[in-house]
C-alpha atoms as one frame of an Amber mdcrd trajectory, in Angstrom:
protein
  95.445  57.818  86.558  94.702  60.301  88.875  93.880  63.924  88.007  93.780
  66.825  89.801  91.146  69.540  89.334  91.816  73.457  90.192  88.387  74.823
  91.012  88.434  78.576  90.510  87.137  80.972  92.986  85.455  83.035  91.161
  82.884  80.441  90.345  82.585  79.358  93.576  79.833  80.995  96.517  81.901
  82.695  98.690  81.028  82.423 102.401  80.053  85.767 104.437  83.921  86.035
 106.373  85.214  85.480 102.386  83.323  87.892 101.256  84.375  90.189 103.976
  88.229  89.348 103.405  87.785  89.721  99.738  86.377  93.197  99.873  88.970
  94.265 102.483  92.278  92.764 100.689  90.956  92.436  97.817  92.461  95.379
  95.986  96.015  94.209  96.552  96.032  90.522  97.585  96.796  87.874  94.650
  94.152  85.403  94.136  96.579  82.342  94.583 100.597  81.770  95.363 102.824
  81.677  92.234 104.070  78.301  92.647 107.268  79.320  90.452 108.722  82.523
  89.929 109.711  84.248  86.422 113.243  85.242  85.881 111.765  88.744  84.565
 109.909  89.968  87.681 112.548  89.173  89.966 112.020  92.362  91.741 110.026
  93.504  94.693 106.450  93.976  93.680 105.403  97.393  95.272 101.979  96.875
  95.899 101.593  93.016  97.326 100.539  93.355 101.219 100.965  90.359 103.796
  98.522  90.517 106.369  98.469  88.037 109.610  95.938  85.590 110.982  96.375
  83.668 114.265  96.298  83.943 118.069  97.618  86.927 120.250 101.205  85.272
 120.525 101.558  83.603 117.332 100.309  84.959 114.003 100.873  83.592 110.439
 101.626  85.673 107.302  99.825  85.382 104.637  99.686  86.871 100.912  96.936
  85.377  98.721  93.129  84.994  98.867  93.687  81.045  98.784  95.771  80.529
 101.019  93.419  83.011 103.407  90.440  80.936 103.200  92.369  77.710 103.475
  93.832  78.650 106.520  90.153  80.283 107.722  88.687  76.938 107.225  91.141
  74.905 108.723  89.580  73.934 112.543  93.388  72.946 113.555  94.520  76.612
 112.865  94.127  79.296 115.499  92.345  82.300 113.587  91.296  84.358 116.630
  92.551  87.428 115.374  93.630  89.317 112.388  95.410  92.364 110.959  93.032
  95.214 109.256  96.012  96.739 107.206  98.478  95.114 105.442 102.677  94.769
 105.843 105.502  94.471 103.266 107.126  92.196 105.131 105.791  88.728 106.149
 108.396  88.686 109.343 107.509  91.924 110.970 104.382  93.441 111.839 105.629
  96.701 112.913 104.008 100.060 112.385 107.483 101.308 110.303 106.664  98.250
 108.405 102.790  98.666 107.165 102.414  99.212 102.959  98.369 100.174 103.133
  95.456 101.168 105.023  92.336  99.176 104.200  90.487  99.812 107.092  88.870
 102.038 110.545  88.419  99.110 113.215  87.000 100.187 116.620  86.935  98.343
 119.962  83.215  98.768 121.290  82.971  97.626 125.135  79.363  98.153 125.331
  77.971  95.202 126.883  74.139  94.342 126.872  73.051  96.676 123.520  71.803
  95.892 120.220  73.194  96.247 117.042  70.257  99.010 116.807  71.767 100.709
 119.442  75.257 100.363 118.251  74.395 102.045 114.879  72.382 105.056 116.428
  75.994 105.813 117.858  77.435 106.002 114.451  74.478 108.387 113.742  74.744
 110.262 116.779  78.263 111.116 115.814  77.108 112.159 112.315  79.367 109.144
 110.750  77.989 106.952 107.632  76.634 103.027 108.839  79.747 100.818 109.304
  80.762  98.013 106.435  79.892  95.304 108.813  79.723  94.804 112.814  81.259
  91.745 114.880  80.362  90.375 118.272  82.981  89.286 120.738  82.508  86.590
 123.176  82.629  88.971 125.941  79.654  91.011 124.486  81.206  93.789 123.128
  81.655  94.526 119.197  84.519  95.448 116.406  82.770  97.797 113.783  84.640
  98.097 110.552  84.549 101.066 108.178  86.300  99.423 104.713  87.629 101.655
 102.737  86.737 101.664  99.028  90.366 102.600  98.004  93.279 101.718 100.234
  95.877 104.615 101.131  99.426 103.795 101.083 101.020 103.654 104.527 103.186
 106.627 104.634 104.402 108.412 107.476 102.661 110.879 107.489  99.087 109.269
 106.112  99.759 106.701 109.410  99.582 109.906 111.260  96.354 111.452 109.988
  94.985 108.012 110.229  95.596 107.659 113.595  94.681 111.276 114.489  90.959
 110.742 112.628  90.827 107.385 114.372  90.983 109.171 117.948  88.422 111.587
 117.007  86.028 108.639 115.789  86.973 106.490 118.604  85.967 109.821 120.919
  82.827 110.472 119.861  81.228 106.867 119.493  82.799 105.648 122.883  84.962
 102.493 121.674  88.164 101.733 123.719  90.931 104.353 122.908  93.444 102.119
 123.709  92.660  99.920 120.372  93.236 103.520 118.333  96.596 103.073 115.763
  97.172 100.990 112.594  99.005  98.358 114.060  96.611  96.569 115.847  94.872
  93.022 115.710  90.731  92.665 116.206  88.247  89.655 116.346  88.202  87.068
 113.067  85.372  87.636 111.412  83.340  83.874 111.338  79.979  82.503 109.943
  78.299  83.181 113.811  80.060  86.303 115.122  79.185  88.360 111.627  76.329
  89.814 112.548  76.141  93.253 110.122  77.961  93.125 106.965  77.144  95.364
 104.279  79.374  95.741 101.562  78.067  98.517  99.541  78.797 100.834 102.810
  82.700 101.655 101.432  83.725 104.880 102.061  86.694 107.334 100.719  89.625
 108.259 103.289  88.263 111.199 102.327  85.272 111.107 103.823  86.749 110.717
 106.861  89.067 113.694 106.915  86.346 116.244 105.829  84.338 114.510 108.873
  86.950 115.686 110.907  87.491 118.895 109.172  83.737 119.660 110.748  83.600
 117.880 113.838  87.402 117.990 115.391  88.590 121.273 113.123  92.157 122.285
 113.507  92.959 125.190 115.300  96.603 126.732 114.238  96.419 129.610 117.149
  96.961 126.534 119.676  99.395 124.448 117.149 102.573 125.889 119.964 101.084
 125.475 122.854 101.222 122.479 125.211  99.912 121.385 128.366 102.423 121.887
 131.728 100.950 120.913 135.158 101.069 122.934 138.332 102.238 120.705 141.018
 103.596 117.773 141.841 101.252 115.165 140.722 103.352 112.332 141.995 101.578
 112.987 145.687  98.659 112.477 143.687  96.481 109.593 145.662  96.216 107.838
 142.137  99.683 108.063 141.098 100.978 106.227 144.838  98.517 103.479 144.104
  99.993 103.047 140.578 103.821 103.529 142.453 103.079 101.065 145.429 100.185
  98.500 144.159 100.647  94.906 142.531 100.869  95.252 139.004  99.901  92.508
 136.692 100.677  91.192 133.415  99.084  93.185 130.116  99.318  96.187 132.293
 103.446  96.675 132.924 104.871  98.622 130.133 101.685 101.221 130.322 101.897
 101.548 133.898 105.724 102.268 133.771 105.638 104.888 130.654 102.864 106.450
 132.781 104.700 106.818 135.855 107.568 107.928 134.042 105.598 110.780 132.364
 104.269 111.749 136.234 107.530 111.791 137.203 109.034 114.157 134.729 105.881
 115.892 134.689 106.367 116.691 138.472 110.516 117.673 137.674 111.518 114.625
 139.118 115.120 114.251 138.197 116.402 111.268 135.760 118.230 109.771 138.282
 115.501 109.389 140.982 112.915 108.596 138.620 115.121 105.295 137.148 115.733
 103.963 140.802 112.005 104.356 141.598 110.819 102.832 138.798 113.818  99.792
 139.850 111.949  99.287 142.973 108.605  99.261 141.682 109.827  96.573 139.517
 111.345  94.660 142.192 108.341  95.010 144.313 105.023  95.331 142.733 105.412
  94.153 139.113 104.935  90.779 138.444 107.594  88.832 136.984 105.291  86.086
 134.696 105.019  85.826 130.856 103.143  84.266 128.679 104.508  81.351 126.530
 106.410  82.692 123.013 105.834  86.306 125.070 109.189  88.254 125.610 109.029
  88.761 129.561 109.323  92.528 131.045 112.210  93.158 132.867 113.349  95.109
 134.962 115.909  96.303 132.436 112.438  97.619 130.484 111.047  99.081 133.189
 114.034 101.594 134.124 114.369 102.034 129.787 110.971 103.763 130.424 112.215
 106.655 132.110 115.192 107.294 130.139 113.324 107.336 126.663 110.460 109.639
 128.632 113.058 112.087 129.506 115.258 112.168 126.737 112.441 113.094 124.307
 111.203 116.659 124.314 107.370 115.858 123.564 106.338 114.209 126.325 105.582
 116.290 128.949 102.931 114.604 131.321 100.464 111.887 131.170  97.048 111.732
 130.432  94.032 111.977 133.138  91.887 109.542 131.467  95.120 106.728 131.356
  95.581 107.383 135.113  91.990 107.100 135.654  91.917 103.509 134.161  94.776
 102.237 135.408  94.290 103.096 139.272  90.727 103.059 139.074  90.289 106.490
 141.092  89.120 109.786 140.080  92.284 111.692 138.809  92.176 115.503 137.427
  95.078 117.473 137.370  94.931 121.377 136.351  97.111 122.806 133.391  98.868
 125.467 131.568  99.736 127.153 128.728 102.694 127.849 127.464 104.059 129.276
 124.184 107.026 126.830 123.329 108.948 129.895 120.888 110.608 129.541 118.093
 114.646 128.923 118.692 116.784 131.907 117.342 118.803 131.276 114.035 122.260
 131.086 116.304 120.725 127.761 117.547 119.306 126.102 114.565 121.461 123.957
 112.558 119.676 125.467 109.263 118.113 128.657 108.337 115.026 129.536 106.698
 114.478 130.898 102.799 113.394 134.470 103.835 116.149 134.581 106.368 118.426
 133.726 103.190 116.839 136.498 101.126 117.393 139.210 103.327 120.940 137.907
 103.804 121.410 138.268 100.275 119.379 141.585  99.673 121.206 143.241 102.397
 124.688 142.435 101.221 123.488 143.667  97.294 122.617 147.225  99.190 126.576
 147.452 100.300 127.788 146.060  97.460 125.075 146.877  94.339 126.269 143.640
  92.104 127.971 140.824  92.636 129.070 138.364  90.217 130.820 134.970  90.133
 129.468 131.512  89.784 126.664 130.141  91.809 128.660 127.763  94.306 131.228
 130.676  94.720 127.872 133.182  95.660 126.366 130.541  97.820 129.676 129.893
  99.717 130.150 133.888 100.367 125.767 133.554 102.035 127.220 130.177 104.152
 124.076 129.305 102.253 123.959 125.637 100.396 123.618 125.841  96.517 120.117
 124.340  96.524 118.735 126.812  98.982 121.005 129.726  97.269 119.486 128.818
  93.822 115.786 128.455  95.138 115.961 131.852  96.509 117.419 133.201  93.493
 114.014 132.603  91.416 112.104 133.759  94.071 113.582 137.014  94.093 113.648
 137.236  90.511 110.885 136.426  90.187 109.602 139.168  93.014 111.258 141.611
  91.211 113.262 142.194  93.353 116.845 141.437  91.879 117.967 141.213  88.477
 120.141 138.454  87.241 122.163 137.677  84.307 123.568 134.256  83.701 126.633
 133.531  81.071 127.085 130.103  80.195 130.159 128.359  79.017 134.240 128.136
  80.261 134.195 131.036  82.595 130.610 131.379  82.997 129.289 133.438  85.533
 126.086 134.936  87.115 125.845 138.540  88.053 123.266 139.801  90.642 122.003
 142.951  91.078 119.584 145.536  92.319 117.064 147.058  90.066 117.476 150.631
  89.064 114.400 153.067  90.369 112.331 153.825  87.038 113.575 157.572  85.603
 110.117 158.789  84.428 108.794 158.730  88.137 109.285 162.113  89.698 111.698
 162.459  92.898 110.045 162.464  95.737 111.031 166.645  96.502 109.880 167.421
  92.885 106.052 166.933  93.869 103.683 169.368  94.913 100.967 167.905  96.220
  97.493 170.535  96.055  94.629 170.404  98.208  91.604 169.334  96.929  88.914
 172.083  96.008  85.320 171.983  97.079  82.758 171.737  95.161  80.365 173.884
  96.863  82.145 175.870  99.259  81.239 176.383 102.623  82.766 179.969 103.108
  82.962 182.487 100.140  85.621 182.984  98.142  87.644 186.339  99.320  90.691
 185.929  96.997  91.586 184.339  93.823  94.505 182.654  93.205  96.671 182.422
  89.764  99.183 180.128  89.684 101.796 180.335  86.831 104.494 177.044  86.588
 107.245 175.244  84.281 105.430 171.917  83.388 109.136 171.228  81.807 111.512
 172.626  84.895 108.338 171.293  87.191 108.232 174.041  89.013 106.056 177.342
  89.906 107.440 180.487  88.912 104.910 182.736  90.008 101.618 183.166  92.311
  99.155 186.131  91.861  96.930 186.851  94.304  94.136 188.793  93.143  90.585
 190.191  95.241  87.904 188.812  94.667  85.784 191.355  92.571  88.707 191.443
  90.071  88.196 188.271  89.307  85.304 187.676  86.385  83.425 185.439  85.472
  84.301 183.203  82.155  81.924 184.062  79.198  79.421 181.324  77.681  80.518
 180.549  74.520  78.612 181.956  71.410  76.039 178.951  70.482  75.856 180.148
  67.368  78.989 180.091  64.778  80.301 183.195  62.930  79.126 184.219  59.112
């Protein structure tokens, strides 16, 4: 009779790439498959990531720490690459489709130094020492900052990710093109693992007050954005890029960058699609890899359209042009202040544009009264906004409402009344400050007589000076 033995993990050694997998998924990654599947958790769990393993064409999905290291240890699997992050899907790995963020990876091409020299860059850009360093076979390296608690892929986290990654990948020099959290990097293995330190896990929040100090965010330039002067398509670099062979891994960045040059120099839509059609027909090659969609021309002439069809893009950038042609490209710029669009244009309005809608039609009418859908339809204002406003201003001070509740219930709005023990604005008599030691003598004395209860002065006597005396000192000591 044959038995079979489950060995668990935990008392196992693990191996330096386990270890490495194990502190990177390890926060959300299932130790083993459930081989059957309760009736009571038959809903999506929230938190379980898939992450992929496998060659640049074909990757497999995977969702447990076993079946990780199985497949890592099988010689008959390709497991050249892998994904940092992890998906919530196992058939897609698309940025929309990411569920956390375990990880910085960067894309060092510096051939010929030493893993001394690739940590005084980390220092010289006032970052902490990497989780762990890999070597790639062409000589370059994949540094790896883990983080010690994953953030959930949001929108808008996947944005400030990829923003902090830039600034990183800046400052220590790694390929920019590798920046984004969709992206695959070297397996880590037993011989290409040569810095791994797994105490060195760091907060996202490390990361953004790094870039708080380094990369700080300026709002006075948040509206402005870079126009060229000129038409850059005469550009030497941009005709190489137009009439030179173009090979495969380099056709769908070539064409979005020729289609930004294009609009850039106010080519129209028109011209831009047919010249992009004949650079397809006669410089791009026409090859693809095996399981690789090819790129047709059908994608090549899709380029220009989504370019100019989207308002932010606007031209292309120097250092893209620079790699691709392999000449010196600089092109000047300017700036311009993209304005606001008036409230005629905009589909929806703003609060405080809804609050001085409603103020000014209070000072025509003084109340108004009816319930709140009825008040909100007379603004053109939607309930929501007409109610948020409403507590703001009461809030403010600035209105006063009164809410009945019930079968004809009803809300009344209205101005506040000016307070009546404040005098009127004609009623005050504002007196000039005497000095304390005065500068010039005094010729004439004043005595002023007034109606504290009409406020008012009744009378003003004028009086010369040596008529006026002197008040007596009062007696210090007290009658008999």
């Amino acid at each position: 009779m044959t038995q079979i033995v489950a060995i668990d993990q935990s008392f196992t050694s693990l191996t330096k790439p386990e270890a490495f997998f194990s502190l990177l998924y390890g926060a959300y990654m299932i130790e083993r498959p459930k081989r059957f599947r309760s009736k009571l958790s038959a809903s999506n769990n929230n938190d379980r990531q898939w992450v992929f393993v496998g060659g640049k064409e074909r990757m497999k999905s995977l969702a447990s720490k076993a079946t990780l290291f199985a497949v890592l240890s099988d010689p008959e699997v390709e497991t050249t690459y892998y994904t940092p992050n992890g998906y919530y899907r196992r058939d897609l790995r698309w940025t929309e489709s990411l569920r956390w963020l375990n990880a910085f990876v960067f894309d060092l091409d510096i051939i010929g130094e030493t893993i001394v020299e690739v940590l005084e860059r980390f220092d010289n850009a006032g970052l902490p020492r990497p989780t762990s360093i890999i070597k790639t076979p062409s000589g370059g390296y994949h540094a790896t900052y883990v983080f010690s608690k994953p953030v959930r892929a949001t929108t808008k986290a996947i944005r400030l990710y990829t923003a902090i990654m830039g600034h990183m990948a800046v400052d220590l020099g790694s390929d920019t093109a590798a920046v984004g959290a969709n992206r695959i990097f070297r397996t880590p293995t037993e011989q290409n693992l040569i810095y791994f330190e797994p105490s060195n896990c760091y907060d996202f929040e490390v990361f953004k007050t790094w870039r708080d100090i380094n990369h700080p965010y300026e709002p006075d330039n948040a509206g402005f954005f870079n126009i060229h002067t000129g038409n850059i398509m005469n550009h030497p670099a941009l005709q190489y890029l137009l009439e030179s062979p173009c090979q495969e891994g380099r056709r769908e960045q070539t064409a979005l960058t020729l289609a930004l040059a294009m609009k850039a120099s106010d080519w129209p839509q028109e011209r831009a699609e047919a010249a992009l059609r004949d650079w397809f027909i006669s410089c791009c090659s026409k090859g693809a890899q095996a399981g690789k969609k090819p790129f047709t021309q059908r994608d090549a002439v899709y380029k220009a359209g989504y370019v100019f069809r989207s308002p932010k893009f606007h031209a292309p950038k120097a250092d893209v042009i620079r790699e691709l042609s392999g000449l010196p490209f600089f092109y000047q710029t300017r700036n311009c202040w993209e304005s606001a669009k008036p409230r005629s244009d905009r589909e929806r309005s703003h609060l405080f544009e809804w609050e001085a809608d409603l103020l000014a039609l209070l000072k025509t009418e003084k109340e108004l009264s009816g319930t709140q859908q009825e008040l909100a339809t007379r603004l053109n204002c939607p309930l929501t906004s007409f109610k948020a406003i409403l507590c703001r201003l009461r809030a403010d001070g600035r209105v006063i409402v009164e809410t009945r509740r019930g079968r004809g219930g009803l809300t009344v709005v209205r101005l506040p009344e000016p307070p009546l023990n404040e005098p009127a604005s004609d009623n005050v008599i504002v007196f000039p400050l005497a000095e304390a030691t005065p500068s010039v003598p005094i010729r004439d004395a004043e005595i002023i007589h007034a109606d504290f209860q009409l406020k008012r002065v009744t009378r003003i006597d004028r009086l010369p000076a040596a008529e006026v005396s002197e008040p007596e000192a009062p007696d210090p000591e007290p009658p008999d």
